[in-house]
N, C-alpha and C positions, 0 to 999 in steps of 0.2 A: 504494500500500500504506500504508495506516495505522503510526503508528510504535509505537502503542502502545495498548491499551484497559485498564481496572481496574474492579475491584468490588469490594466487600467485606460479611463478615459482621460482628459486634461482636466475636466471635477472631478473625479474616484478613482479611488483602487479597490480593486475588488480581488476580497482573499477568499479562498477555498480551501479547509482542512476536512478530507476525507476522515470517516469517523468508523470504529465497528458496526456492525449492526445492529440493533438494539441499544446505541446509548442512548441515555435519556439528556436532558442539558443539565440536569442536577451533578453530572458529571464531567461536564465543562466549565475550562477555566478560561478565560479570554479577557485580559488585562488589557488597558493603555495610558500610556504616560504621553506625555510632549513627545516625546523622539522614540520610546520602545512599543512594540508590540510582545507579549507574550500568550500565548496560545496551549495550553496542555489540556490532557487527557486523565482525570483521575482513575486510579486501577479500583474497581468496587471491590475488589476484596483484602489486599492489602493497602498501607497508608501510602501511597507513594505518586507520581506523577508523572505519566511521559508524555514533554516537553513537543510537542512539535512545531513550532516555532518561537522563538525570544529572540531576540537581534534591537539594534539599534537601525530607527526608520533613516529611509533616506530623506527627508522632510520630516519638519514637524507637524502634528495634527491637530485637532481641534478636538479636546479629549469628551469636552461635553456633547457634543455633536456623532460618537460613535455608539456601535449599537454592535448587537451578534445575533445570531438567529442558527436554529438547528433545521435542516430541509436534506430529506430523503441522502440521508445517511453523512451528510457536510455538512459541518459547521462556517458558516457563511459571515467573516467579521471584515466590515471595510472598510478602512479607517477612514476620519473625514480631510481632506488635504487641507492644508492652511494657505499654503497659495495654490486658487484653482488652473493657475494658466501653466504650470511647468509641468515637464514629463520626468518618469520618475528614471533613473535608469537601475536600478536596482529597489529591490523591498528593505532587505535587512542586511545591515554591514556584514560584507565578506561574502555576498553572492556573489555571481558572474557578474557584470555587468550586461545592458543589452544596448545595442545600439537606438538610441533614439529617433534618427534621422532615416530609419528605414520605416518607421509608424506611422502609419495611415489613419489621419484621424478622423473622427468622423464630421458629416458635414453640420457646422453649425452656421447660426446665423448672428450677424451683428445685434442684435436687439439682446442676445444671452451672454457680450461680452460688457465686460468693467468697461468705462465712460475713457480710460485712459488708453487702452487696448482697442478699444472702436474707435479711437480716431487718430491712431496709429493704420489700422486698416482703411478705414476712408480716405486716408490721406493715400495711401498707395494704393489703394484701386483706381481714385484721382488721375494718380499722374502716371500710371499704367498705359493709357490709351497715347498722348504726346509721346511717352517713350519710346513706344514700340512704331511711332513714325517719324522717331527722331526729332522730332520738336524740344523746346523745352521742358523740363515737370517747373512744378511752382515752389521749389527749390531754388534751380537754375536762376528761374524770371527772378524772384526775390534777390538774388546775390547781383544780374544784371539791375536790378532797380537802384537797388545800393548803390554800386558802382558808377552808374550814371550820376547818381543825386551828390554823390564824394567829388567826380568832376566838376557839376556843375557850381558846386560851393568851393573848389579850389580850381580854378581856370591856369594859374600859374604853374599848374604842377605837370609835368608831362607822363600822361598813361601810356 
């Protein structure tokens, strides 16, 4: 049995801990701090616990915001991201990493992103279209407006 699989969108990560069959959650432990997750399995007949995940997050979380749930034999604990726009490239210190830049994310729309991230994107869809005809973006124009207005207030200077 696997101890654990994860995935995530840019708001969640979602974990999965395969469980026996027949556990109940009175038998689950599912812990979270700012930066850890811990995840064990009590043994119902002696005192003891195996561990199936503990590590240190790669983000912090948002500890009031998480929850666990038990469904058709996983235990189901996602923690809640604290910044929702990063991708995570590992769960717990000391796994593989994964490459980022190969994730396919899914399609969202401007209206579900923070006010400071929506007008990073508006601004480059903007100037998307002059680019790709070679024109100016409103970057460019901005720095030539500058430029002009610096001339036009120093005539003495040669550009």
């Amino acid at each position: 049995m696997d101890k654990y699989s994860w995935g995530q969108s840019l708001q969640e990560v979602n974990v999965v801990v395969p469980v026996p069959p027949g556990t109940k959650s009175r038998f689950l432990v599912c812990e979270y701090e700012k930066n850890h997750l811990k995840v064990g399995l009590k043994e119902q007949k002696v005192k003891l616990m195996l561990v199936c995940l503990h590590g240190k997050l790669f983000q912090s979380i948002k500890v009031n915001e998480c929850f666990w749930t038990l469904e058709d034999q996983n235990c189901l604990c996602p923690p809640s991201k604290q910044s929702q726009m990063d991708w995570w490239t590992y769960l717990a210190k000391g796994e593989p990493e994964i490459d980022t830049q190969k994730i396919e994310p899914e399609t969202s729309w401007l209206s579900n992103l923070d006010t400071e991230t929506r007008s990073t994107v508006e601004k480059k869809m903007f100037d998307q279209r002059p680019k790709s005809l070679g024109l100016p973006t409103s970057d460019e124009i901005q720095k030539q407006e500058m430029l002009q207005k610096l001339k036009a207030e120093n005539p003495e200077m040669d550009f």
